[in-house]
Backbone as a chain_set.jsonl record, in Angstrom:
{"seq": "XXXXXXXXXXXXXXXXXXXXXXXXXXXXXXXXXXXXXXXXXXXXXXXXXXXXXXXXXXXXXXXXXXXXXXXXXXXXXXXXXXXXXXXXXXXXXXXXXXXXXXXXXXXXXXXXXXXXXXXXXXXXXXXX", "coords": {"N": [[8.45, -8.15, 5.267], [6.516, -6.536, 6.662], [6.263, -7.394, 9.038], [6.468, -7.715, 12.682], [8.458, -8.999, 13.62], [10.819, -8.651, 11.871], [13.77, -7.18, 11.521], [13.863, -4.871, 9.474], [11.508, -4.223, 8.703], [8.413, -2.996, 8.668], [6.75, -2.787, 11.351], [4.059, -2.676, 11.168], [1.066, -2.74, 12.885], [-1.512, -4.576, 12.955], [-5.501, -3.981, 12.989], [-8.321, -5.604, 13.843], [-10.921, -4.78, 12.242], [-13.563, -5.72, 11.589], [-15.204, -9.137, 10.281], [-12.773, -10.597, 8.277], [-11.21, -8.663, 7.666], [-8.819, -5.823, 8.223], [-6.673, -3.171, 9.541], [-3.85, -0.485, 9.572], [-1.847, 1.564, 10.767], [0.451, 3.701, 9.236], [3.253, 5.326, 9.012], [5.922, 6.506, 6.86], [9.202, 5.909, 6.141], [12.145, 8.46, 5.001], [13.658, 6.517, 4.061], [12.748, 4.884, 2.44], [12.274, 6.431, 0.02], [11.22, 7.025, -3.409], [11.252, 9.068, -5.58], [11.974, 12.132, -4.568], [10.552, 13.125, -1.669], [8.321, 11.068, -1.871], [6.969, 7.991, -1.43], [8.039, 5.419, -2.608], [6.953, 2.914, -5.325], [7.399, 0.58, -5.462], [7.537, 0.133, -2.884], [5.064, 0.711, -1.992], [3.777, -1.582, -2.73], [4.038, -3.598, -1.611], [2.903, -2.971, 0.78], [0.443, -3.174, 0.523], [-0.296, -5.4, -0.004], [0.969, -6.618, 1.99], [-1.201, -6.083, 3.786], [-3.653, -7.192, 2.715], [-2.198, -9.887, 2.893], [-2.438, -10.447, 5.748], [-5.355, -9.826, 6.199], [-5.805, -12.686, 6.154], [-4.052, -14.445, 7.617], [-4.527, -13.416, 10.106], [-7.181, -14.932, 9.886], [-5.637, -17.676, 10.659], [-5.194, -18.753, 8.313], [-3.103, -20.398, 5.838], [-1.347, -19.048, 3.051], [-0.403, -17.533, -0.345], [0.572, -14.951, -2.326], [-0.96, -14.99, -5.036], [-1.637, -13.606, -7.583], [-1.432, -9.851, -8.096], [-2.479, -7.022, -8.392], [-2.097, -3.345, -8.674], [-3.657, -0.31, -8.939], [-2.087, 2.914, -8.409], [-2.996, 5.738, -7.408], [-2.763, 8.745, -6.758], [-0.069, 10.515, -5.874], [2.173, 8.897, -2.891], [3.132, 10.251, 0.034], [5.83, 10.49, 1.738], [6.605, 10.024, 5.121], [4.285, 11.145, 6.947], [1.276, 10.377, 8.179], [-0.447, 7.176, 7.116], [-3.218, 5.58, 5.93], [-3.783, 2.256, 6.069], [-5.53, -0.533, 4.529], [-6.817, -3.588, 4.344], [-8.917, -6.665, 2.831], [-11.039, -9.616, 3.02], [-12.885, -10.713, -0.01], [-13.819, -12.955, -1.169], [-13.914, -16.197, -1.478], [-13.063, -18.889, -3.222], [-12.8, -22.213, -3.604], [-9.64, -23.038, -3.26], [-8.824, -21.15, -3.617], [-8.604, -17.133, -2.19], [-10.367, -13.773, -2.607], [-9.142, -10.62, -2.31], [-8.64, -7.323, -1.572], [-7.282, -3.978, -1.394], [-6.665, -1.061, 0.458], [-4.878, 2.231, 0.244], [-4.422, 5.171, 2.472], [-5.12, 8.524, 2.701], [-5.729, 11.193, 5.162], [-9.059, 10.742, 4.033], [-8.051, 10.791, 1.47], [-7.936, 8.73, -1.483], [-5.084, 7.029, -2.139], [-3.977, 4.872, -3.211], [-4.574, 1.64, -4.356], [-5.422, -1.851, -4.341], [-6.154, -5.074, -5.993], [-5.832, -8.974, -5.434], [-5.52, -12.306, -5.505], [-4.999, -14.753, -3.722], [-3.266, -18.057, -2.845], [-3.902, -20.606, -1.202], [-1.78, -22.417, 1.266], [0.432, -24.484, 2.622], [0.995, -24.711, 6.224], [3.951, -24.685, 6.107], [5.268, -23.169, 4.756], [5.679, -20.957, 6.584], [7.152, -21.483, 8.061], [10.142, -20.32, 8.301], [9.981, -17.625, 8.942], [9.638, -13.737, 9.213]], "CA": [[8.683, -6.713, 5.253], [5.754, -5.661, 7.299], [6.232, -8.248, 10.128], [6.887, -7.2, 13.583], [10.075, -9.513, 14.054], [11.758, -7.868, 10.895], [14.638, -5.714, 11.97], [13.972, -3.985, 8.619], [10.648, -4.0, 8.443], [7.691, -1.286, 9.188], [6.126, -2.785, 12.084], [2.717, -2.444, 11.45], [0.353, -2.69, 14.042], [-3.506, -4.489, 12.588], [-6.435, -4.154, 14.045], [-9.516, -6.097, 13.35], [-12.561, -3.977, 11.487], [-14.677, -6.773, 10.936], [-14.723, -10.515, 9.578], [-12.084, -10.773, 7.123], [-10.887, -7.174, 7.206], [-8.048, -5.119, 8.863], [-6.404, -1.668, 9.063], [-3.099, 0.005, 10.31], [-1.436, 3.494, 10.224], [1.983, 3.643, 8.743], [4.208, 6.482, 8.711], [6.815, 5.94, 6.137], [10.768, 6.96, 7.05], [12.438, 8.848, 4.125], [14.797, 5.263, 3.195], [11.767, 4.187, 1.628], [10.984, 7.198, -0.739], [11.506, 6.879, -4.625], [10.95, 10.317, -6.257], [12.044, 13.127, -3.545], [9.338, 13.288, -1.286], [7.571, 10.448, -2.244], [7.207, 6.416, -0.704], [8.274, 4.296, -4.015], [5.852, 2.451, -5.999], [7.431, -0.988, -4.761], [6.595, 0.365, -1.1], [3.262, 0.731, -1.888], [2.831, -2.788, -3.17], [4.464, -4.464, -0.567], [2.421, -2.278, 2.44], [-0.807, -3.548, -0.217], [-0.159, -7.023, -0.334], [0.864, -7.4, 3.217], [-2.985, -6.039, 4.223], [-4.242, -8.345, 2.098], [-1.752, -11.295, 3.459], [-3.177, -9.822, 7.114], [-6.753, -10.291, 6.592], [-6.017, -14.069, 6.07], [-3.557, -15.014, 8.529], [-5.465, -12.964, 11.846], [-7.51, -15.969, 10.4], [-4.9, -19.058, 10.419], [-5.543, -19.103, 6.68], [-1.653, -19.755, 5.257], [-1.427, -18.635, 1.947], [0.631, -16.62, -0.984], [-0.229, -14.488, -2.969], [-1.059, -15.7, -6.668], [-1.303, -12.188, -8.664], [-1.254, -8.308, -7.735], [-3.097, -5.489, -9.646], [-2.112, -2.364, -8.171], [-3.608, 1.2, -9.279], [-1.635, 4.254, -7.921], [-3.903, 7.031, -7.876], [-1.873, 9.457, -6.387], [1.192, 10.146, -5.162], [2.108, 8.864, -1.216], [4.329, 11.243, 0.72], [6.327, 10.075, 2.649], [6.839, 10.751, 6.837], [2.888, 11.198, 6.9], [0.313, 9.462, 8.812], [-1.262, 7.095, 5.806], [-4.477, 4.307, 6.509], [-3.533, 1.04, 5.532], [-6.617, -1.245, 5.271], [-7.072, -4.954, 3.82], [-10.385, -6.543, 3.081], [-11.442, -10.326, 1.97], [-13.629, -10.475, -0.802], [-14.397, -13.8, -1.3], [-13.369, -17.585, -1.606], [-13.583, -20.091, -4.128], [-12.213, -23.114, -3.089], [-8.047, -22.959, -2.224], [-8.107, -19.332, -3.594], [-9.127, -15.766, -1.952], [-9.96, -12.668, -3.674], [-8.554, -9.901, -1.591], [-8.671, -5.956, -2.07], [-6.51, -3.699, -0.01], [-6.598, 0.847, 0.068], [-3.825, 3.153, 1.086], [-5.592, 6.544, 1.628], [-4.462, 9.645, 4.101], [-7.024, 12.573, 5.324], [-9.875, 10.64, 3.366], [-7.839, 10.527, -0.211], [-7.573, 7.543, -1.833], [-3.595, 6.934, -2.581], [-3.401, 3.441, -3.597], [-5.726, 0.002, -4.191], [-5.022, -3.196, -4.981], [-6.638, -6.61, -6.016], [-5.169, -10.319, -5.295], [-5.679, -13.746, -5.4], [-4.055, -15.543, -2.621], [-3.514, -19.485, -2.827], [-3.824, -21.703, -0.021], [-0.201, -23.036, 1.034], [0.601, -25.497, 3.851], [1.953, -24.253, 6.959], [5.174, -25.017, 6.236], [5.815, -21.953, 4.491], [5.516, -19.962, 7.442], [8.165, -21.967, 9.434], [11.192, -19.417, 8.68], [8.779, -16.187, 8.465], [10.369, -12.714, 10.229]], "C": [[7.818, -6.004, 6.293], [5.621, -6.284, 8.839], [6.814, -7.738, 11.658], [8.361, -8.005, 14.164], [11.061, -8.868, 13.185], [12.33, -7.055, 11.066], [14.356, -4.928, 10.585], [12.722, -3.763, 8.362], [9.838, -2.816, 8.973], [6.975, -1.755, 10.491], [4.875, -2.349, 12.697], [1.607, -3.479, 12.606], [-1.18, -3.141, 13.438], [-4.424, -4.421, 13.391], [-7.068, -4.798, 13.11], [-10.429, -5.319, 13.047], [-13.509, -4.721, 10.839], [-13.99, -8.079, 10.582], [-14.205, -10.362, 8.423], [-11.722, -9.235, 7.27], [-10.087, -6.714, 8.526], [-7.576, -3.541, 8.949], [-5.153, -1.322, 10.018], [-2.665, 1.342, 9.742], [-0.055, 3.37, 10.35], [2.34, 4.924, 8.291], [5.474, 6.271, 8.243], [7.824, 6.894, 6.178], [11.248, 7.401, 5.41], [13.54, 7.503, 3.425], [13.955, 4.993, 2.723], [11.372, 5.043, 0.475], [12.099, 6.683, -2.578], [11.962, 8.599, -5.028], [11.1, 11.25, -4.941], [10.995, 13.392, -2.922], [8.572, 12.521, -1.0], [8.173, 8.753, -1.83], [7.172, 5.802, -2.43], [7.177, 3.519, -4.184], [5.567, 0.79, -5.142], [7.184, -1.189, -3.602], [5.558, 0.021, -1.099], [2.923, -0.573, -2.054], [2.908, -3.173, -2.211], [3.279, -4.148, 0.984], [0.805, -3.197, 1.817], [-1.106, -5.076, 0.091], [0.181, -7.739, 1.003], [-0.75, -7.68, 4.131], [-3.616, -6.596, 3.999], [-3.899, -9.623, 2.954], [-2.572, -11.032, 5.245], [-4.189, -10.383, 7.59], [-6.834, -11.921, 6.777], [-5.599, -15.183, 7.244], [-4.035, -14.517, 10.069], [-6.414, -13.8, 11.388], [-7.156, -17.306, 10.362], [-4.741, -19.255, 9.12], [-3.574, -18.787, 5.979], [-1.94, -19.946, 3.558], [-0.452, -17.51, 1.305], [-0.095, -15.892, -1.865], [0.195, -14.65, -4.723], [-0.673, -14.702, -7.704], [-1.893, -10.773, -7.955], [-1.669, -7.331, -8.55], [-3.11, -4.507, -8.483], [-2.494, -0.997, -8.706], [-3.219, 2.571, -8.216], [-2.405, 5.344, -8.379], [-3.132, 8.557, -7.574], [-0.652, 9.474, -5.656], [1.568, 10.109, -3.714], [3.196, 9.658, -1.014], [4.754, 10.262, 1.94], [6.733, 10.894, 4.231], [4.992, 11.393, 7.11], [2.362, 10.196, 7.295], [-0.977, 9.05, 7.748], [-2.057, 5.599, 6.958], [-4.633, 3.355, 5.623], [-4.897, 0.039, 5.508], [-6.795, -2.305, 3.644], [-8.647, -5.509, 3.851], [-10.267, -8.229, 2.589], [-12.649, -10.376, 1.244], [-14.215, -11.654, -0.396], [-13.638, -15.059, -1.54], [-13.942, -18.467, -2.653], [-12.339, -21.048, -4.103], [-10.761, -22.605, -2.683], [-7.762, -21.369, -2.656], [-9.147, -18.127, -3.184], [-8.925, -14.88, -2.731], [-9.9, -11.622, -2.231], [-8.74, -8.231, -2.333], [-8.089, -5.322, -1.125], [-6.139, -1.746, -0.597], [-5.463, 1.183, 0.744], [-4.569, 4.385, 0.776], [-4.972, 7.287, 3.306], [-5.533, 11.027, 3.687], [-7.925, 11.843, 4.077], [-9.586, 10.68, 1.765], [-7.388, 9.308, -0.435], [-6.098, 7.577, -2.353], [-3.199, 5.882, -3.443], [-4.282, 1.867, -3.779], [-5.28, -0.596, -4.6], [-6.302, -4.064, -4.801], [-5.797, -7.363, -5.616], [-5.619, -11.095, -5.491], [-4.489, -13.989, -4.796], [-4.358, -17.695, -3.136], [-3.119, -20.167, -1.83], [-2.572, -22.771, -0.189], [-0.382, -23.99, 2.014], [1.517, -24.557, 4.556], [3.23, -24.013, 7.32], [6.205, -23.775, 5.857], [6.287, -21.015, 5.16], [6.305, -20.352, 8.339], [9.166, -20.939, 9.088], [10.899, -17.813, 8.624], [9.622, -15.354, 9.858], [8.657, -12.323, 11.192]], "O": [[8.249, -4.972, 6.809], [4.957, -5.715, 9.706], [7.944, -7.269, 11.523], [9.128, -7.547, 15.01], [12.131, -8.523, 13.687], [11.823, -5.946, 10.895], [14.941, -3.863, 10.78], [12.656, -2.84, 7.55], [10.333, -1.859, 9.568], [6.368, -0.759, 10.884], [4.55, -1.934, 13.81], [1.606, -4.679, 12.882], [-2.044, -2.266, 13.394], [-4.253, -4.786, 14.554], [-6.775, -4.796, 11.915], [-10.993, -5.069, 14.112], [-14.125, -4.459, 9.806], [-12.776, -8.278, 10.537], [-14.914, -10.026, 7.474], [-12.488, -8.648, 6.505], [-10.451, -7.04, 9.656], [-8.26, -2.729, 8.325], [-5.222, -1.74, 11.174], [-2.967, 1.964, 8.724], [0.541, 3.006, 11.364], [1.82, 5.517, 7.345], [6.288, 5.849, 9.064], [7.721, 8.12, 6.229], [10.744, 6.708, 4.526], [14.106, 7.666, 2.343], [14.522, 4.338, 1.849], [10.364, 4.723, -0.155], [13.226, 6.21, -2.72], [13.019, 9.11, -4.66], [10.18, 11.063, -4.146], [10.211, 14.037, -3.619], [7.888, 12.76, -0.005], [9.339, 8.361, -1.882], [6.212, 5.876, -3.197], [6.398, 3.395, -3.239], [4.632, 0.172, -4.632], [6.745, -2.232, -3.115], [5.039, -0.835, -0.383], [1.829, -0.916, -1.605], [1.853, -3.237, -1.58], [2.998, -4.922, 1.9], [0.126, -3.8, 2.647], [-2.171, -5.624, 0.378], [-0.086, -8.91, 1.271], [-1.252, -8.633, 4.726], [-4.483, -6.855, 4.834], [-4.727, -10.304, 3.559], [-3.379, -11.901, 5.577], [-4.35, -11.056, 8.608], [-7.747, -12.433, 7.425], [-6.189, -16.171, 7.681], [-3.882, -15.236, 11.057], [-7.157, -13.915, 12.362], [-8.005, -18.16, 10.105], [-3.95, -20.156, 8.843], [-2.975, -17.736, 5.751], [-2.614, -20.824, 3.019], [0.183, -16.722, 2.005], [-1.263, -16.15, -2.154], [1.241, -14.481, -5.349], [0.269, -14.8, -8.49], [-2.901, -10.862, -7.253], [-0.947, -6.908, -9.453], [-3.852, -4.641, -7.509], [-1.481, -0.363, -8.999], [-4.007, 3.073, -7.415], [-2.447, 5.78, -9.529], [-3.095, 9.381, -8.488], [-0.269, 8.562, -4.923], [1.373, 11.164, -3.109], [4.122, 9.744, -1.821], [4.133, 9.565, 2.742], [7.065, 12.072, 4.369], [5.009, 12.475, 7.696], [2.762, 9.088, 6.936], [-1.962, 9.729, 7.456], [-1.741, 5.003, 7.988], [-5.354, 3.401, 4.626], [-5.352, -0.169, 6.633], [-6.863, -1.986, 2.457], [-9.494, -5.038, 4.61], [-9.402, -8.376, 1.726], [-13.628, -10.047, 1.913], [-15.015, -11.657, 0.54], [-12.475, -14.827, -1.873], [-15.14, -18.681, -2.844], [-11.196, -20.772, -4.466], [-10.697, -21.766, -1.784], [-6.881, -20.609, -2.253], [-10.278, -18.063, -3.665], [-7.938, -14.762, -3.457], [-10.567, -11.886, -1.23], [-8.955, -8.087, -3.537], [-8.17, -5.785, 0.013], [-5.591, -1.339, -1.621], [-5.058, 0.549, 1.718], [-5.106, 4.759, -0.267], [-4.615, 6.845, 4.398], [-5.918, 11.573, 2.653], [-7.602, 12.29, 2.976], [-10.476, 10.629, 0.915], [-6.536, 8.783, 0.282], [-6.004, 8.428, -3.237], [-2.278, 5.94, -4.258], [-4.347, 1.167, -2.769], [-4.482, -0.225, -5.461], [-7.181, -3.966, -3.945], [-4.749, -6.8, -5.301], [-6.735, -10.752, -5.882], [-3.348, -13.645, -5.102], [-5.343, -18.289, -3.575], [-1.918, -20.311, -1.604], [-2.317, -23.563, -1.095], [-1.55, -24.317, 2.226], [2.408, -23.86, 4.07], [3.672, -23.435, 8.313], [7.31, -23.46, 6.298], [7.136, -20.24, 4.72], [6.334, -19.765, 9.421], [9.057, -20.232, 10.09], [11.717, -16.977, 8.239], [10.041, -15.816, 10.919], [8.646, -11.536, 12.138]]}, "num_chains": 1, "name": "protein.A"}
């Protein structure tokens, strides 16, 4: 979904902000909104969970992600310039713990947890 080959995807753009950590700026088109106004819940995970998948693979690290805790703090608007940013926590053996914000003008919008599990490359052979 967030991949730059994905004709349907958002074509986010990461940068690097440190070891293990990323960030992009996504402006979300009105096909994505839920509630008039508003980027859908399942948006949000997906933009969450890719930041997360992000931090791992800018380092070769292939992996899925195991489980998802998302708290919505407020509501994202959509067509707005929002700040996507992924982080890794920490490792214990084949699994990462991951944390990942959506936040616009300094408000927090969106966080997540993860656990990622270490896959084999193989996964990533038909990837957009």
């Amino acid at each position: 979904m967030c991949g730059n080959e994905n004709p349907f995807g958002f074509k986010l753009s990461y940068r690097c902000t440190g070891e293990g950590s990323v960030e992009a700026t996504v402006n979300i088109s009105p096909r994505f909104q839920g509630y008039h106004g508003l980027v859908h819940g399942g948006v949000i995970a997906c933009l969450l969970d890719s930041a997360m998948a992000q931090c791992l693979l800018k380092d070769s690290i292939p992996a899925v992600t195991g489980d998802l805790n998302i708290r919505y703090r407020l509501p994202v608007p959509i067509q707005q310039d929002l700040l996507l940013q992924g982080e890794k926590i920490e490792q214990r053996n084949s699994l990462y713990m991951m944390k990942a914000v959506l936040s616009m003008e300094n408000k927090l919008l969106a966080t997540a947890t993860a656990r990622f599990m270490y896959a084999p490359e193989t996964i990533y052979a038909n990837r957009y």
